[in-house]
C-alpha positions in Angstrom: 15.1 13.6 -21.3 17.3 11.2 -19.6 20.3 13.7 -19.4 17.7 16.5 -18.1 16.3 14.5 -15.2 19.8 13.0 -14.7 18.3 8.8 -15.0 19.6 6.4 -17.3 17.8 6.1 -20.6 16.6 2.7 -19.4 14.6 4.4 -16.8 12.8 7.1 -19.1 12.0 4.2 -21.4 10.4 2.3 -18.9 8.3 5.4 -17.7 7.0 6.2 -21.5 5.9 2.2 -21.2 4.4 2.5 -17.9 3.8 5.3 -15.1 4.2 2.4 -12.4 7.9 1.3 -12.2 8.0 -2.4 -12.4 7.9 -4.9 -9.3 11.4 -6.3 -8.3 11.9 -9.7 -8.5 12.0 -11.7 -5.6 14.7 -14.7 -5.8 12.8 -17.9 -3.8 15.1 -19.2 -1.6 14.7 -22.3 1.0 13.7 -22.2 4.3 16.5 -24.5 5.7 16.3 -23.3 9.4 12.4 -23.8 9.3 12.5 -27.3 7.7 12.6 -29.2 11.4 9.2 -27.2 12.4 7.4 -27.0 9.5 5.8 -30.5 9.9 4.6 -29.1 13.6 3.8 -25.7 12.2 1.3 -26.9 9.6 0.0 -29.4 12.5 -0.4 -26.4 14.8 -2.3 -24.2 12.2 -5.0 -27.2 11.2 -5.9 -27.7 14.9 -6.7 -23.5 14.8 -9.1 -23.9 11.4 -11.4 -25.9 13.9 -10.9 -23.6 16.5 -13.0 -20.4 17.6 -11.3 -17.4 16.1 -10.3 -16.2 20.0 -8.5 -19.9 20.8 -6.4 -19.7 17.8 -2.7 -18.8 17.9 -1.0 -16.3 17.0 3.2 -16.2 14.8 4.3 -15.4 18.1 2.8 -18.1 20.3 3.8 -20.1 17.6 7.3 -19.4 17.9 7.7 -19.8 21.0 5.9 -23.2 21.4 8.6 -24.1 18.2 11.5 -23.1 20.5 10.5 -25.2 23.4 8.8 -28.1 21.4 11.3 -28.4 18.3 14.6 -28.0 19.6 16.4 -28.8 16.6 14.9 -25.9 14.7 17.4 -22.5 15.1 14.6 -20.5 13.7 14.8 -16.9 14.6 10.8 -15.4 14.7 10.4 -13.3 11.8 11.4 -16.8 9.9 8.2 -18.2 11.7 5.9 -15.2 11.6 6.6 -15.4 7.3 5.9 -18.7 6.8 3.1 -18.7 9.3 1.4 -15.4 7.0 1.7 -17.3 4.4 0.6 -20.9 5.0 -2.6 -18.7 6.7 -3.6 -17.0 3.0 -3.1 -20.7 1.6 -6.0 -21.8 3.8 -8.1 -18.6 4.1 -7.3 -18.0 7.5 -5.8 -14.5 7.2 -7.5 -10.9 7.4 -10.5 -10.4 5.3 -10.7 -7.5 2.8 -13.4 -5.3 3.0 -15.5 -3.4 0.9 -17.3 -0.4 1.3 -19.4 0.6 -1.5 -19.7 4.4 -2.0 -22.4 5.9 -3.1 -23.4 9.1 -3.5 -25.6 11.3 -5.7 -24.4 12.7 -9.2 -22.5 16.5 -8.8 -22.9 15.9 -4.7 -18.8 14.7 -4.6 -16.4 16.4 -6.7 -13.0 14.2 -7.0 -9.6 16.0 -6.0 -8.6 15.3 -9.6 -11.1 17.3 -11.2 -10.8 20.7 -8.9 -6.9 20.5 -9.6 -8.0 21.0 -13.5 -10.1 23.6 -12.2 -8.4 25.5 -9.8 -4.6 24.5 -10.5 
């Protein structure tokens, strides 16, 4: 099989295990550049869990009050914006998933799966 699809028998062995490939590994490295801000960061973000949703601030704002307020930190934005997503799912801050229930009578919806057996 592996010479046919031209993969490495690793790869068709992992397939047979699992139709989803498996999720890379992500090394943790520190945040060095961030370290000088992330005292006024975390400060910044606690003042916006008592604020109105509309006065809170945004990665961006954030990064540029870091820039003029923490001069020592060489931070570039993207740097702020992560650590910024990420404090903001700590405290439940972030976007909320929704749900939307579906329902719908027995035989009204037919799913794509089954007319591809059908009609395929």
């Amino acid at each position: 099989m592996a010479r046919k699809l031209g993969v490495h028998q690793r790869m068709v062995g992992e397939a047979v295990v699992s139709a989803l490939p498996a999720r890379r590994k992500k090394k943790e490295r520190p945040c060095l550049k961030i370290a000088p801000a992330v005292a006024f960061i975390d400060e910044v973000l606690d003042v916006d869990r008592k604020a109105q949703r509309k006065r809170r601030h945004t990665a961006r704002r954030i990064w540029e009050r870091v820039r003029a307020e923490v001069p020592e930190c060489t931070a570039a934005e993207r740097t702020v914006r992560q650590y910024v997503e990420g404090r903001k799912q700590e405290q439940s801050l972030g976007p909320r998933e929704t749900f939307v229930p579906q329902s719908s009578e027995f035989g009204v919806e037919v799913q794509f799966a089954s007319l591809m057996q059908i009609f395929g």
